[in-house]
C-alpha positions as CSV (number, residue, x, y, z in Angstrom):
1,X,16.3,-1.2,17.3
2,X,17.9,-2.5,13.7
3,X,15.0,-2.8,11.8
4,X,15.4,-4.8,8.2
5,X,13.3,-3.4,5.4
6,X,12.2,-4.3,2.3
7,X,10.3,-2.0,-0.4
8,X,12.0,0.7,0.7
9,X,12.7,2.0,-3.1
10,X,8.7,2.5,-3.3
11,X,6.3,5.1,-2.3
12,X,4.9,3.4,0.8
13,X,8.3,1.9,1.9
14,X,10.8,5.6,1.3
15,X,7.8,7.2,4.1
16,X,8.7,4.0,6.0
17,X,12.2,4.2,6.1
18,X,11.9,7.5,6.7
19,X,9.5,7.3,9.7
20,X,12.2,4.4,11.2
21,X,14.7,6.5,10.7
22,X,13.5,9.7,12.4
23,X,12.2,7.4,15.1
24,X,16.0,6.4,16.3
25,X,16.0,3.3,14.4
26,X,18.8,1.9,12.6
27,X,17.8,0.3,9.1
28,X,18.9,-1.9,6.5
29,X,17.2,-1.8,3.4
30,X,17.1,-4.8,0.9
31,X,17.6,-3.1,-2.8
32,X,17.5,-5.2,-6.1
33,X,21.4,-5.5,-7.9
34,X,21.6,-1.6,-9.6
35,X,18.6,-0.4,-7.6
36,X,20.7,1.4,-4.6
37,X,20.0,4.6,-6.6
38,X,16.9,4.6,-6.1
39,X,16.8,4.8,-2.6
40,X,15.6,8.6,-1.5
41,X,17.5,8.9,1.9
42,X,17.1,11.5,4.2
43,X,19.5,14.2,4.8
44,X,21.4,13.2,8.3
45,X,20.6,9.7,8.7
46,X,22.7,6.9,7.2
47,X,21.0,3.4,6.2
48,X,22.7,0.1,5.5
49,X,22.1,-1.5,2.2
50,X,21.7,-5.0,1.1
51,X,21.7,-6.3,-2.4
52,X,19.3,-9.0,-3.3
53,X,16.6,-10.7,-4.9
54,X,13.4,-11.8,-3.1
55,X,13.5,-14.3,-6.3
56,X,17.0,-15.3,-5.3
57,X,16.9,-16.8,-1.7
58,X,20.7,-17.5,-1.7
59,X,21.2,-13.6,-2.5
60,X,19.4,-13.0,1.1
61,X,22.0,-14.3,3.0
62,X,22.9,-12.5,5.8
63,X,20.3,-9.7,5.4
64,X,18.6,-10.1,8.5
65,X,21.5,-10.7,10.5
66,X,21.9,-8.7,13.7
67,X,18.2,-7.5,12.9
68,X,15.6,-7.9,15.4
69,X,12.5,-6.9,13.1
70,X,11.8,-6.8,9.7
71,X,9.2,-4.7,7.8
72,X,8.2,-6.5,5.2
73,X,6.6,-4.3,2.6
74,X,7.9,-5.3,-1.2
75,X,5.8,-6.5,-3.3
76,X,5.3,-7.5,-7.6
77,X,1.9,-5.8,-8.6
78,X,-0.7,-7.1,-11.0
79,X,0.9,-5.6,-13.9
80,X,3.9,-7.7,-13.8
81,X,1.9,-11.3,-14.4
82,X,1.0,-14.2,-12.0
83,X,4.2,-15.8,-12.4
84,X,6.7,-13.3,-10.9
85,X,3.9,-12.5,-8.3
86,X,4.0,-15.8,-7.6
87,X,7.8,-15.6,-7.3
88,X,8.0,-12.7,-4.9
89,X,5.4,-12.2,-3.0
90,X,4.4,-16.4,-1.9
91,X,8.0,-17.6,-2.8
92,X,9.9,-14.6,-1.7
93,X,8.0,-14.4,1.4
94,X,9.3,-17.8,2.1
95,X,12.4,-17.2,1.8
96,X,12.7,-14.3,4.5
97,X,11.0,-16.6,7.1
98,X,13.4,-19.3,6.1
99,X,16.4,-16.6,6.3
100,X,14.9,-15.1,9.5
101,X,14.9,-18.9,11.0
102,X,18.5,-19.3,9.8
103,X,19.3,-16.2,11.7
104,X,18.8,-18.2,15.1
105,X,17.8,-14.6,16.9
106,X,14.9,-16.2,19.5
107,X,13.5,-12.8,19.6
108,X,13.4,-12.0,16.2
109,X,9.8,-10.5,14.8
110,X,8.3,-10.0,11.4
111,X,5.9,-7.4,10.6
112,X,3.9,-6.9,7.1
113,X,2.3,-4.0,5.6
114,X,0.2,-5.7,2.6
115,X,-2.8,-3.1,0.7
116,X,-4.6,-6.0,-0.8
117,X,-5.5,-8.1,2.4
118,X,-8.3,-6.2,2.9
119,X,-11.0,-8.1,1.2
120,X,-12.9,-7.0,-1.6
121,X,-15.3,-9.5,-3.4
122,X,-13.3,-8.4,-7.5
123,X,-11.1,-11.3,-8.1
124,X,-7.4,-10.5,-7.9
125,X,-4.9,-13.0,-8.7
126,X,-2.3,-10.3,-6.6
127,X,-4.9,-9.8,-3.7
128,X,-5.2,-13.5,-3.4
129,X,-0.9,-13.5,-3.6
130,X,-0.7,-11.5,-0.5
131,X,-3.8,-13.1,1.3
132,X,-1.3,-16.8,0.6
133,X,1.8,-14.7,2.2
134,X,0.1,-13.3,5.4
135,X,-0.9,-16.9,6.3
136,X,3.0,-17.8,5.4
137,X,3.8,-15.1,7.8
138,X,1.4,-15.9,10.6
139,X,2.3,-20.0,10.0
140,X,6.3,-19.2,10.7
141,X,6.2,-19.4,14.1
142,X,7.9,-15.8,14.1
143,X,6.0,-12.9,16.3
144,X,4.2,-11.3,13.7
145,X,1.8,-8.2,13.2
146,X,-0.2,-7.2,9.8
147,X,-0.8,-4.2,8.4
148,X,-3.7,-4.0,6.2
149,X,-3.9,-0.7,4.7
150,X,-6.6,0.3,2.1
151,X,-6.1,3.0,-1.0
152,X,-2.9,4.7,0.5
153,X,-2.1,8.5,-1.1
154,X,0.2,10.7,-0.5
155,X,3.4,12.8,-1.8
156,X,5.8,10.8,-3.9
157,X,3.2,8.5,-5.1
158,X,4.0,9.1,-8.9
159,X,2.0,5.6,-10.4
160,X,-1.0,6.3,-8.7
161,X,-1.6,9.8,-6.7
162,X,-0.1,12.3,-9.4
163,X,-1.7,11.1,-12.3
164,X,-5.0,11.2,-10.2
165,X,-4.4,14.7,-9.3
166,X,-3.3,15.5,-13.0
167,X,-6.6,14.2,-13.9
168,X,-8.6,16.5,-11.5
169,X,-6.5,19.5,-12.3
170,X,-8.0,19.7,-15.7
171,X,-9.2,22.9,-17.2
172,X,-11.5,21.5,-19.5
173,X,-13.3,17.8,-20.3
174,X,-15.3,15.2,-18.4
175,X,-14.7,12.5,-15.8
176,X,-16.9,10.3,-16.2
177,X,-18.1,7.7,-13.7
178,X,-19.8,4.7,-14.9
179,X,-21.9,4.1,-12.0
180,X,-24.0,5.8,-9.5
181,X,-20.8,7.9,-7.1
182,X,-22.9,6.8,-4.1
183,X,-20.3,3.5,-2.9
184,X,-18.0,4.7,-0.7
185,X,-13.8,4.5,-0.4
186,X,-11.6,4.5,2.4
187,X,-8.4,5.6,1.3
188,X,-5.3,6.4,4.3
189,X,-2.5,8.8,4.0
190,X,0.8,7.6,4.0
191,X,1.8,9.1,7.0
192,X,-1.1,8.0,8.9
193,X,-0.3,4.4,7.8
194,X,3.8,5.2,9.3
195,X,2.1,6.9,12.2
196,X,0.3,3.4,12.8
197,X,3.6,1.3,12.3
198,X,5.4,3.6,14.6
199,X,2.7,3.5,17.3
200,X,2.7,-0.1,17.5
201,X,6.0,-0.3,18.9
202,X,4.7,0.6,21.9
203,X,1.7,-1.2,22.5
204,X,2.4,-3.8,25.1
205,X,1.2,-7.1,23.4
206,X,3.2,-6.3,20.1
207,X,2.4,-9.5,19.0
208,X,0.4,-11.4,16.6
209,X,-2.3,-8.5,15.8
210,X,-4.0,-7.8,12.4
211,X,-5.1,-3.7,12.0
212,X,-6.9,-2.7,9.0
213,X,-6.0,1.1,7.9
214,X,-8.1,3.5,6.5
215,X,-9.4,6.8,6.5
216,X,-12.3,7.7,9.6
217,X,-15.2,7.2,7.7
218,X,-15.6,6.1,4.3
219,X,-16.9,8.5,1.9
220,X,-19.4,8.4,-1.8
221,X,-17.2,8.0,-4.9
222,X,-18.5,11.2,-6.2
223,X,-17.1,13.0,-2.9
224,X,-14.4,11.2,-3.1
225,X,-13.7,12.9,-6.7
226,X,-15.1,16.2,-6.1
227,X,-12.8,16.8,-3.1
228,X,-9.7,15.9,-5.0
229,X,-11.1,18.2,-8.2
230,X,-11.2,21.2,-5.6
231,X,-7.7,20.8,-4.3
232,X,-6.1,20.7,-7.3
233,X,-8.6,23.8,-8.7
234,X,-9.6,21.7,-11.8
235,X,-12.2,22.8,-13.5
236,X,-13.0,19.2,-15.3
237,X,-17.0,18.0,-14.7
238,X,-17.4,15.0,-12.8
239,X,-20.7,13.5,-14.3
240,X,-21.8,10.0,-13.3
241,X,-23.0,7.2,-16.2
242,X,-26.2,4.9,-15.4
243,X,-24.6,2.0,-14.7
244,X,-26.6,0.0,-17.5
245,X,-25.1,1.7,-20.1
246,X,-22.1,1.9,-18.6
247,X,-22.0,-1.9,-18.8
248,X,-23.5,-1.8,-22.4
249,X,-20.3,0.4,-23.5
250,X,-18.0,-1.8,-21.9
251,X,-19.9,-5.1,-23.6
252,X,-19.4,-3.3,-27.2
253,X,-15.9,-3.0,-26.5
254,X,-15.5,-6.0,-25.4
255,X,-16.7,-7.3,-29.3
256,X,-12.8,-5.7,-30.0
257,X,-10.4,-5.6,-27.4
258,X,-10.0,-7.2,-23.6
259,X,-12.3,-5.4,-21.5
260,X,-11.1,-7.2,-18.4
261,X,-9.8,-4.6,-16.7
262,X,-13.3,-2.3,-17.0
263,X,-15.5,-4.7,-16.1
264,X,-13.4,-5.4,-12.9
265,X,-13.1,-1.4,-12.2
266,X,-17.0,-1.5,-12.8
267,X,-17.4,-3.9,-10.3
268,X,-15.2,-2.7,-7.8
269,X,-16.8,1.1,-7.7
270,X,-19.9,-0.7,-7.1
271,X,-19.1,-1.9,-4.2
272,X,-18.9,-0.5,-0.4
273,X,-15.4,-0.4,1.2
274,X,-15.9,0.4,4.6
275,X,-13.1,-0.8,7.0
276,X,-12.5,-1.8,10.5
277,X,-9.8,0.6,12.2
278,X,-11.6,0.1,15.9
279,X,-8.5,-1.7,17.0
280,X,-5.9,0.8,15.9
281,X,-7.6,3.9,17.0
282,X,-8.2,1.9,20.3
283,X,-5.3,-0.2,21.2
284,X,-2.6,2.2,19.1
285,X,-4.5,5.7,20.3
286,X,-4.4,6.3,16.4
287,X,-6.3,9.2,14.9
288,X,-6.1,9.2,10.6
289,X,-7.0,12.2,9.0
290,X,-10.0,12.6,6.8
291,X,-9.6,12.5,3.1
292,X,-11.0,16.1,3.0
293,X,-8.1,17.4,5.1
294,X,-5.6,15.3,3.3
295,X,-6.5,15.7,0.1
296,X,-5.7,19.2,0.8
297,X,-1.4,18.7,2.2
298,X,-1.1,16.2,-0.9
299,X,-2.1,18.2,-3.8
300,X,-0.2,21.6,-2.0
301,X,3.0,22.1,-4.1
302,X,3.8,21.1,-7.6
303,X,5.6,17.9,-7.2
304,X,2.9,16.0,-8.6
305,X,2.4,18.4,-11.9
């Protein structure tokens, strides 16, 4: 199948493209003007590149043509301001179903791999972005399917994974944990998530299904850390703050500086995130790997030092 891709300069879309690629798919990947570089291709597989700009709907032109899917995965994070998420991940979104319209192929499908669907009651103006372009996707008219997974890890992932493992591999110091450890994460592997992507093409209904992704179970916040401090062989002391004076600190600061990012990640690691995966362990036969077990493969190596 030609498969059209976006994201695929990023950590979850390069195992994508990978995964598509080693599955006998051809791909053509959407790159930002100067981005091609970027792009870590496999050895013995060739991929087609368009330039463009989700921003830029005229710069799409053509992108999905001969395409009979596309795997929709970019995305502008909360770092980068309401505006431009705004811009490409509602507007941009928009303009691949218009483009995929314009394409006049009858059988033409679009499929979406979004990590902030999932909800979680901590306001997010980039959660509440992607929640606006799944309902863009499943209003198109376009066979769709969603992909919903929650914390994904795994090798590559240098803005989030290494400098967690970094963290953990500490000889010396203190995490500290400004609440009780016992609410429980979720997070997937990366290649668990492709493995669920890839599996999907051969589920007979292949259309118009939502799967959550996460790990089997979800685990405390203090196992969560003391797993990942093991692989890594840190020897930093994970040591958990009562949560009332973890919210006195953060209120003192707050006399100084913006504290709305810590009383957000307070919130948030007081929470339960259990997920739903029934339907992709039952209708996909898919089996994700604990955190303990991956944990372990992710941190083996030095890529992440």
């Amino acid at each position: 199948m030609k498969i059209a891709l976006t994201g695929a300069t990023g950590f979850i879309g390069t195992h994508l493209m990978h995964g598509l690629l080693g599955a006998g798919h051809q791909v053509r990947v959407l790159v930002r003007p100067g981005r091609a570089g970027a792009l870590v291709k496999p050895a013995g597989h060739e991929i087609e590149v368009h330039e463009g700009d989700l921003t830029r709907p005229e710069s799409l032109h053509g992108f999905l043509s001969g395409c009979e899917l596309l795997v929709h995965v970019a995305s502008a994070h909360d770092h980068l301001g309401e505006a431009e998420m705004r811009s490409v991940n509602i507007q941009g979104t928009e303009a691949l179903v218009n483009e995929a319209k314009a394409t006049g192929n009858r059988d033409f499908r679009l499929w979406i791999v979004s990590s902030a669907v999932i909800g979680a009651p901590v306001y997010s103006y980039y959660r509440d972005s992607k929640r606006v372009q799944e309902k863009i996707v499943r209003g198109s008219g376009l066979p769709w399917a969603s992909f919903r997974p929650t914390l994904v890890y795994g090798r590559g992932d240098m803005r989030h994974t290494a400098p967690f493992l970094r963290r953990c591999a500490r000889q010396s110091g203190t995490i500290w944990v400004p609440h009780s450890g016992a609410s429980k994460v979720n997070p997937v592997h990366v290649d668990d998530l492709v493995d669920a992507v890839l599996r999907y093409f051969n589920f007979d209904r292949g259309i118009d299904c939502v799967y959550e992704l996460a790990g089997p179970a979800g685990i405390p916040y203090n196992e969560f850390l003391d797993l990942t401090i093991r692989a890594v062989g840190g020897k930093i002391k994970r040591r958990n703050l009562n949560k009332r004076w973890a919210d006195a600190a953060i209120f003192l600061k707050g006399l100084f500086t913006d504290v709305t990012e810590d009383r957000r990640a307070s919130a948030y690691f007081n929470l339960h995130h259990e997920h739903d995966i029934s339907n992709a362990v039952h209708e996909l036969g898919w089996k994700p790997r604990t955190y303990a077990e991956g944990i372990q493969q992710v941190a083996a190596g030095d890529w992440w030092r």
